[in-house]
PQR file of N, CA, C, O and H, with PARSE charges and radii, in Angstrom:
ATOM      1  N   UNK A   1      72.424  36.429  69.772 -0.4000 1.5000
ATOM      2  CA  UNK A   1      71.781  37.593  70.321 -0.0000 2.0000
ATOM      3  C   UNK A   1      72.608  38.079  71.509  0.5500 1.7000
ATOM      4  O   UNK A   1      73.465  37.418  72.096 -0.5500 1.4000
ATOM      5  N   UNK A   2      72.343  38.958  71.697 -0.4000 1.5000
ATOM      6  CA  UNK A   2      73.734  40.180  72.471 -0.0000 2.0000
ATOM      7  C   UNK A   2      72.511  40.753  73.407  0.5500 1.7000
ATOM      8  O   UNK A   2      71.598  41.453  72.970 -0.5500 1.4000
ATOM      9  H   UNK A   2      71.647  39.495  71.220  0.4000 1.0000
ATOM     10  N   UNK A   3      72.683  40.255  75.020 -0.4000 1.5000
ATOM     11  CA  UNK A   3      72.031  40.941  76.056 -0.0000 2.0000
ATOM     12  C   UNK A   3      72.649  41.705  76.907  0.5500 1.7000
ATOM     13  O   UNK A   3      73.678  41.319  77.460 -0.5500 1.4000
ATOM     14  H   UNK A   3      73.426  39.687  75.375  0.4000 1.0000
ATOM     15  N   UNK A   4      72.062  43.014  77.158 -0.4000 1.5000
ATOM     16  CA  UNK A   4      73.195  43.737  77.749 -0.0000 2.0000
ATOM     17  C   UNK A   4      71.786  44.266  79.534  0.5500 1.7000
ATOM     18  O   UNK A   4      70.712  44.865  79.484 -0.5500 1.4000
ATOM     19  H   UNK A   4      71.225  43.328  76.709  0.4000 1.0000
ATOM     20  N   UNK A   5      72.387  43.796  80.534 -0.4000 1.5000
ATOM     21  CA  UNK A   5      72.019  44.341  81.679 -0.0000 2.0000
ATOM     22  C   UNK A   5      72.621  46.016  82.219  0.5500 1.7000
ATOM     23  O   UNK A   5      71.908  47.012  82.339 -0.5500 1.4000
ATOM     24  H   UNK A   5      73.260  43.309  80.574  0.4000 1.0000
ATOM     25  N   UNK A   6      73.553  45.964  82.381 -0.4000 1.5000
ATOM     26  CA  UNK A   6      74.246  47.171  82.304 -0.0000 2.0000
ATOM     27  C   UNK A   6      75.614  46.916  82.509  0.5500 1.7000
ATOM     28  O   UNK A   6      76.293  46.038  83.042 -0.5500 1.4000
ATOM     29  H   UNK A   6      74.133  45.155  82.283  0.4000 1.0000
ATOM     30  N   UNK A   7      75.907  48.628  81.535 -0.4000 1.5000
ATOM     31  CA  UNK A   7      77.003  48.671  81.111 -0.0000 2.0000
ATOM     32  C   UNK A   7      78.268  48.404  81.884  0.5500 1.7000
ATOM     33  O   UNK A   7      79.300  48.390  81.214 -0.5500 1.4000
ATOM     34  H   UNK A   7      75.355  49.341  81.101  0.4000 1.0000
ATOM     35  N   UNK A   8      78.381  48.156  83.387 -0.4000 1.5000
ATOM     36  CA  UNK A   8      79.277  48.065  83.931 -0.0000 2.0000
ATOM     37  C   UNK A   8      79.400  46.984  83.966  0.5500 1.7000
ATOM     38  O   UNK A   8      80.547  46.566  84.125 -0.5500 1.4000
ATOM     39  H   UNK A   8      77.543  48.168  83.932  0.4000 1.0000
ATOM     40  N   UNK A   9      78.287  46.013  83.835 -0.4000 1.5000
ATOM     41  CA  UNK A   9      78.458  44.252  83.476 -0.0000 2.0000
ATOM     42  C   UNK A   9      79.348  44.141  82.473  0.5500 1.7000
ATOM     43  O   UNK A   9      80.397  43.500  82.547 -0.5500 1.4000
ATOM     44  H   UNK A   9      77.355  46.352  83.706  0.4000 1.0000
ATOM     45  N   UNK A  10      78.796  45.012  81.118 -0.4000 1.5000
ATOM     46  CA  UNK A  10      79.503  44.945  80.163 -0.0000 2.0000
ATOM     47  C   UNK A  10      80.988  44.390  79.899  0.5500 1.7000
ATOM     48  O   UNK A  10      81.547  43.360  79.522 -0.5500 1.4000
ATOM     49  H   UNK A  10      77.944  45.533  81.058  0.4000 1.0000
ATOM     50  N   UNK A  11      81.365  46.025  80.434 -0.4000 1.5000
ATOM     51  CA  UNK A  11      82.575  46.128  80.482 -0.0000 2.0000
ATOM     52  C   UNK A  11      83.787  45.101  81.469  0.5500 1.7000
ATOM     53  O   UNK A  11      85.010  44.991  81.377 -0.5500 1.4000
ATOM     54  H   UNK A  11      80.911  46.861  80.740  0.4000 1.0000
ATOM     55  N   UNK A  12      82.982  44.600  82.205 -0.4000 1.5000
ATOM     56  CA  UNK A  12      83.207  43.291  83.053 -0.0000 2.0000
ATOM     57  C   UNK A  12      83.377  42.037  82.484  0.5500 1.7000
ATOM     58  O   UNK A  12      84.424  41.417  82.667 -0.5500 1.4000
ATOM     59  H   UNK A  12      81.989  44.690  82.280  0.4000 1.0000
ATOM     60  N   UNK A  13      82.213  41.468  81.627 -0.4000 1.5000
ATOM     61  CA  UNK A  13      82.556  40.669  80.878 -0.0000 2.0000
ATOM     62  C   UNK A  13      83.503  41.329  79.706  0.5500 1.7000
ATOM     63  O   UNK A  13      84.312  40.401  79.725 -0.5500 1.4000
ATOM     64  H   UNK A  13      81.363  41.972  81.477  0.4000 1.0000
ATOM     65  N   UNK A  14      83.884  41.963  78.983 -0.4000 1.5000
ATOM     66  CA  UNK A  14      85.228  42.067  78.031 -0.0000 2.0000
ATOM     67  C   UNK A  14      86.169  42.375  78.902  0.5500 1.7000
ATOM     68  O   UNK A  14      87.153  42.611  78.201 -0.5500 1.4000
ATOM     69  H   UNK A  14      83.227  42.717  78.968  0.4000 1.0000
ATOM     70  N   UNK A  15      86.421  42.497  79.865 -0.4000 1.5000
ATOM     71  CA  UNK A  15      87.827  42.387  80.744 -0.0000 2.0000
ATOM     72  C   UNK A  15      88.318  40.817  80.594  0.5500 1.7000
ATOM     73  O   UNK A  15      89.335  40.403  80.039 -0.5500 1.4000
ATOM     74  H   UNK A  15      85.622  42.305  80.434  0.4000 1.0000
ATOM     75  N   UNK A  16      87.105  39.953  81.372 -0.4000 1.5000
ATOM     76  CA  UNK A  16      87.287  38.509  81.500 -0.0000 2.0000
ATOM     77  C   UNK A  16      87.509  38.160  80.189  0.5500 1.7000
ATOM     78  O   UNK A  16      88.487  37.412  80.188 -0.5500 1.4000
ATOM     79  H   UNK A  16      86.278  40.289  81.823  0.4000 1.0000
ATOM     80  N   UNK A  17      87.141  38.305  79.197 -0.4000 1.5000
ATOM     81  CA  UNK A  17      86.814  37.442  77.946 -0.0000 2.0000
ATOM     82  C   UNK A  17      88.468  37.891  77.053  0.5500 1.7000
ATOM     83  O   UNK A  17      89.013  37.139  76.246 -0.5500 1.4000
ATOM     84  H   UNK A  17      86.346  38.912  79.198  0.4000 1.0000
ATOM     85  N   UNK A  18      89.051  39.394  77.504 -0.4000 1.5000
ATOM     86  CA  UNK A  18      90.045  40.000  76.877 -0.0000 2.0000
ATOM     87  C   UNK A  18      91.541  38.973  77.905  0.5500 1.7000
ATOM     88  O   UNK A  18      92.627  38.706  77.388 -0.5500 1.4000
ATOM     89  H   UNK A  18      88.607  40.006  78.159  0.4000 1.0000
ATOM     90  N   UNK A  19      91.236  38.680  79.019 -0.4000 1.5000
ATOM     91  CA  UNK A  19      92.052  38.100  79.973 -0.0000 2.0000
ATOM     92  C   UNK A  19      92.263  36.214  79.455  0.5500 1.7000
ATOM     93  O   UNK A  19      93.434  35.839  79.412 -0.5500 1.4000
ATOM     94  H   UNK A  19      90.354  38.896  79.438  0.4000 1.0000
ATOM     95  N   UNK A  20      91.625  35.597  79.247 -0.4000 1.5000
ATOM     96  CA  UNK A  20      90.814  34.436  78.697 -0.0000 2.0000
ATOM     97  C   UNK A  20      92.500  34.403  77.496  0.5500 1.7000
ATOM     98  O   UNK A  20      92.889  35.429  76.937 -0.5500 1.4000
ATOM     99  H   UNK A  20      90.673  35.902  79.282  0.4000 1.0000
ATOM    100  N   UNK A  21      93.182  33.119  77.357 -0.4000 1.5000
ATOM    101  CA  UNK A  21      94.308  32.490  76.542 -0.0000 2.0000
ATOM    102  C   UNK A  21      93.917  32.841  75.469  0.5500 1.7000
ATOM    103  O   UNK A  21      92.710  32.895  75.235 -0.5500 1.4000
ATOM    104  H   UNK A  21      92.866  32.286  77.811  0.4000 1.0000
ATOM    105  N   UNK A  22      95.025  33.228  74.381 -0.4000 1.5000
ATOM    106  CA  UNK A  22      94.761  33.218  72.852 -0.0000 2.0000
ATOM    107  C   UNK A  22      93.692  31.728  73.021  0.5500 1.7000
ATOM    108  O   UNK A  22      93.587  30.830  73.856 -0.5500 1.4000
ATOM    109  H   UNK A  22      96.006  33.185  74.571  0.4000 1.0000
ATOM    110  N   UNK A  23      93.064  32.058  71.807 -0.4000 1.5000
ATOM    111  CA  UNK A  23      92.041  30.566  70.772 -0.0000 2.0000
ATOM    112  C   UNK A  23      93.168  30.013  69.983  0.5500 1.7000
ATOM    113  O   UNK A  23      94.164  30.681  69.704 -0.5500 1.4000
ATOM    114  H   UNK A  23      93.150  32.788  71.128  0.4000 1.0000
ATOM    115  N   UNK A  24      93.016  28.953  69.679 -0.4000 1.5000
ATOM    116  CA  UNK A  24      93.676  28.134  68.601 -0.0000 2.0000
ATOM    117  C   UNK A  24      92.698  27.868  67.563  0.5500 1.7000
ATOM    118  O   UNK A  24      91.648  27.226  67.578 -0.5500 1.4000
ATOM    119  H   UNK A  24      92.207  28.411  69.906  0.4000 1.0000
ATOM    120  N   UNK A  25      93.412  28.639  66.493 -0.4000 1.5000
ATOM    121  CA  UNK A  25      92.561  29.149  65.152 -0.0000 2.0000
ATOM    122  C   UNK A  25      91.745  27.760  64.224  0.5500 1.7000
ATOM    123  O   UNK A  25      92.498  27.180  63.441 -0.5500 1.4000
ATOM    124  H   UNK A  25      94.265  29.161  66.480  0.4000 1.0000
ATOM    125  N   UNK A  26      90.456  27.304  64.290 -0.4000 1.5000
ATOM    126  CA  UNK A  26      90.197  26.100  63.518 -0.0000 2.0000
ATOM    127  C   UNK A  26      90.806  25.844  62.377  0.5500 1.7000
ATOM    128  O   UNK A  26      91.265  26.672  61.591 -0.5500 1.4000
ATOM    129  H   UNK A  26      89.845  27.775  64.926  0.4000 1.0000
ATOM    130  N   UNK A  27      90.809  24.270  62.257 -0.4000 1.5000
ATOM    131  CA  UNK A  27      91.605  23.921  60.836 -0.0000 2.0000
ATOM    132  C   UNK A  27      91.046  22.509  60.675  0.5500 1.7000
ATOM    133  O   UNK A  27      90.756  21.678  61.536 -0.5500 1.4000
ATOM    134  H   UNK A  27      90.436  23.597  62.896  0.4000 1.0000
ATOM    135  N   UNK A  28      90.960  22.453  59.144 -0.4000 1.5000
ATOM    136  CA  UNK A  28      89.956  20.992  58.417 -0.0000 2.0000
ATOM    137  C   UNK A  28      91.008  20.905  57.492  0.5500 1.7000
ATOM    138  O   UNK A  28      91.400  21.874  56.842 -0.5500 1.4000
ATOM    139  H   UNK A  28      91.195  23.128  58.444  0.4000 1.0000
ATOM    140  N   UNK A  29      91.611  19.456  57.389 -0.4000 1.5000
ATOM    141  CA  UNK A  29      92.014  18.792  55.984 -0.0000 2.0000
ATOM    142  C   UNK A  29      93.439  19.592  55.809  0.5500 1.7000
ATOM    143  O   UNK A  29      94.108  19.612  54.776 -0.5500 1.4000
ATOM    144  H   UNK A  29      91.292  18.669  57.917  0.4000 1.0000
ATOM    145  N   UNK A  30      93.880  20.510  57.545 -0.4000 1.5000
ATOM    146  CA  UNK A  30      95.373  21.054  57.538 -0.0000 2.0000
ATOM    147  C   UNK A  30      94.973  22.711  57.198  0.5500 1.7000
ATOM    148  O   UNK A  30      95.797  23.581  57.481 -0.5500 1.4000
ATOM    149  H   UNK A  30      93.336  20.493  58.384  0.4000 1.0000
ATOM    150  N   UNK A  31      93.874  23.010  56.678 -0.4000 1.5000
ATOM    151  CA  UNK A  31      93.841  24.735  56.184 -0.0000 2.0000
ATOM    152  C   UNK A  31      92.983  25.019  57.109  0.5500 1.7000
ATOM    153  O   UNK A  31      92.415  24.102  57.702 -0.5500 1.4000
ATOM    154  H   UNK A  31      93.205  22.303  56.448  0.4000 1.0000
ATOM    155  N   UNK A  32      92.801  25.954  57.319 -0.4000 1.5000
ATOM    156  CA  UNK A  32      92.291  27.238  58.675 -0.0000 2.0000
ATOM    157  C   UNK A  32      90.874  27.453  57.905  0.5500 1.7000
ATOM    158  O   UNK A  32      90.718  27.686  56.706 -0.5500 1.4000
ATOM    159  H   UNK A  32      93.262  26.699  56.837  0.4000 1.0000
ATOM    160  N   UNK A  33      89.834  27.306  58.964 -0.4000 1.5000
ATOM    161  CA  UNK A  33      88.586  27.455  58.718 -0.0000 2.0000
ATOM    162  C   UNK A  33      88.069  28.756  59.337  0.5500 1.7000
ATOM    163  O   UNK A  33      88.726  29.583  59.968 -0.5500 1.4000
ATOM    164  H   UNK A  33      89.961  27.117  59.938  0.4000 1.0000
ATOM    165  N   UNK A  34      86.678  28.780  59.016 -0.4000 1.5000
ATOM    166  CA  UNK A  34      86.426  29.893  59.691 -0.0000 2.0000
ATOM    167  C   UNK A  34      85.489  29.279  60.966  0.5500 1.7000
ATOM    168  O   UNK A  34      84.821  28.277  60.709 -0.5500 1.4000
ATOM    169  H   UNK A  34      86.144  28.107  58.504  0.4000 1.0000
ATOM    170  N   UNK A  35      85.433  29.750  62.097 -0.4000 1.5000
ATOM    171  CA  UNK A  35      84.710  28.699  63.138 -0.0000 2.0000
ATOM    172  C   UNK A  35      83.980  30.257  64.081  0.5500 1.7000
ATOM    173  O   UNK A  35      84.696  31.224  64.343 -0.5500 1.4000
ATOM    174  H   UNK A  35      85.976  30.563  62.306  0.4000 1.0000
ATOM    175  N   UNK A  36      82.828  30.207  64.375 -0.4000 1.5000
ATOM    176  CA  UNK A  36      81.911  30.609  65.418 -0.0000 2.0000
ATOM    177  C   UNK A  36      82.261  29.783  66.447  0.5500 1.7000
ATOM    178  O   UNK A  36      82.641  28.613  66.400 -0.5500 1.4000
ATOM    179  H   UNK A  36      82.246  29.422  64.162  0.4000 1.0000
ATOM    180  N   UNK A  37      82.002  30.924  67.922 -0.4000 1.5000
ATOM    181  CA  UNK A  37      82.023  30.407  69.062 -0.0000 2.0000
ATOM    182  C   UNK A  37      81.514  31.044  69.775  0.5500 1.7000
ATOM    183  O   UNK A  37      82.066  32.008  70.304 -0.5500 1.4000
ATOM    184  H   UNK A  37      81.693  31.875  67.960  0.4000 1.0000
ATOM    185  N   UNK A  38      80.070  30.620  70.042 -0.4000 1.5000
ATOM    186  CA  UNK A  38      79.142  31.562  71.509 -0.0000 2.0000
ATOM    187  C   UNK A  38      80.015  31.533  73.119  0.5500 1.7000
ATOM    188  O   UNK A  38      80.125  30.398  73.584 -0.5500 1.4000
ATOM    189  H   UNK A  38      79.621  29.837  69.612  0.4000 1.0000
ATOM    190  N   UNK A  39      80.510  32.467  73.811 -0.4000 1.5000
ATOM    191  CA  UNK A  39      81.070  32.422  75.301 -0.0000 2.0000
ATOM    192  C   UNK A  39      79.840  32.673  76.142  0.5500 1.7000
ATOM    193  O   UNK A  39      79.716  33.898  76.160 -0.5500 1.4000
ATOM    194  H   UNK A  39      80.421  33.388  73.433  0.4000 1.0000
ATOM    195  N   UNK A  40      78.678  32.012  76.987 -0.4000 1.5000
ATOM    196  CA  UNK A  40      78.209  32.469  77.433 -0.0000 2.0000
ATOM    197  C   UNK A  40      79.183  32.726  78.827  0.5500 1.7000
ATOM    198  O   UNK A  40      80.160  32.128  79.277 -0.5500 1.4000
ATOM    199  H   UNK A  40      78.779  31.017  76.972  0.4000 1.0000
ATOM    200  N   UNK A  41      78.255  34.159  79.359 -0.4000 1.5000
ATOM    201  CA  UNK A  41      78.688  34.769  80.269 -0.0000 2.0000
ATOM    202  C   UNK A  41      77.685  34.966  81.509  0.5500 1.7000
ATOM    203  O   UNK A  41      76.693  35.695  81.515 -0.5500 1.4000
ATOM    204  H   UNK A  41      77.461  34.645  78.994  0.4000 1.0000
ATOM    205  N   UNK A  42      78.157  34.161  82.560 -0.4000 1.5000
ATOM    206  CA  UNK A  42      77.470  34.411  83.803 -0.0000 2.0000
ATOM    207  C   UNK A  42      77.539  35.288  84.902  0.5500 1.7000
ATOM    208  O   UNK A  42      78.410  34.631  85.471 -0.5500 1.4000
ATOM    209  H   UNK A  42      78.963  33.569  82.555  0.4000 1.0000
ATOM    210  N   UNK A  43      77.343  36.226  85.671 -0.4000 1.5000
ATOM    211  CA  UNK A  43      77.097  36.542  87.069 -0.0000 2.0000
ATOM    212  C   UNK A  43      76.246  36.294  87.750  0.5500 1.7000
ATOM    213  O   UNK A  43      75.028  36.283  87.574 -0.5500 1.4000
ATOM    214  H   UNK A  43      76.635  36.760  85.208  0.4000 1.0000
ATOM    215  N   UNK A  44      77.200  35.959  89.033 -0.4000 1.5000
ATOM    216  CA  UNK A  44      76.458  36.090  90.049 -0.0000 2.0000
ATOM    217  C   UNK A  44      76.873  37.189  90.980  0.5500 1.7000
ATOM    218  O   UNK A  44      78.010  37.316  91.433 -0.5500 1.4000
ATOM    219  H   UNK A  44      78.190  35.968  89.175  0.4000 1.0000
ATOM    220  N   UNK A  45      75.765  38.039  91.248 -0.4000 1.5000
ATOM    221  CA  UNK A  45      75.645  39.134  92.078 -0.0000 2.0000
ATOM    222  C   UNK A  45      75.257  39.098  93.738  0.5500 1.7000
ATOM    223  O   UNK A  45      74.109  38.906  94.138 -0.5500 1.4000
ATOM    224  H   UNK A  45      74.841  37.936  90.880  0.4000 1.0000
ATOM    225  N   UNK A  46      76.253  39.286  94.494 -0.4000 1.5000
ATOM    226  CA  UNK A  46      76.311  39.199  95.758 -0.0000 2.0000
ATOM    227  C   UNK A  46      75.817  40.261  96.126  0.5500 1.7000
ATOM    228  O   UNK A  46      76.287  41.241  95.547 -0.5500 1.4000
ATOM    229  H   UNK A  46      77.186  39.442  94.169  0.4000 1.0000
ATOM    230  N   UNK A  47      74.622  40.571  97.278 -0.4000 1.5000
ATOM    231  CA  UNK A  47      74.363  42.010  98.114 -0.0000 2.0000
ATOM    232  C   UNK A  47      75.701  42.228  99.213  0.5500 1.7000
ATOM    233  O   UNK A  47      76.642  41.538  99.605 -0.5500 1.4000
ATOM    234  H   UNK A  47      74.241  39.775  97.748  0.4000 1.0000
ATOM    235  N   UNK A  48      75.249  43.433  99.421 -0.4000 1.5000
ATOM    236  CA  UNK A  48      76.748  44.274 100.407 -0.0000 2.0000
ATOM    237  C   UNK A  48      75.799  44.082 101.583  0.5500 1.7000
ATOM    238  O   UNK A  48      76.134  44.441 102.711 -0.5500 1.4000
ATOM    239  H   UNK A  48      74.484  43.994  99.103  0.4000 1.0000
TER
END
């Protein structure tokens, strides 16, 4: 499930997540699987 607070969070988390090392693609028995992976994503929001 996909929660969205607002859109400037959004776009915040896919900066980080686009910045974040290639994945190393799963593999069983030597052949490439297909693999799910939840990133949860946290802020914490500081007042000015």
């Amino acid at each position: 499930m996909i929660r969205s607070k607002d859109p400037d969070l959004d776009k915040e988390a896919v900066r980080v997540v686009k910045a974040l090392p290639d994945f190393v693609p799963g593999k069983m028995n030597g052949h490439a699987v297909n693999v799910w992976y939840t990133l949860p994503v946290t802020f914490k929001l500081q007042g000015i």
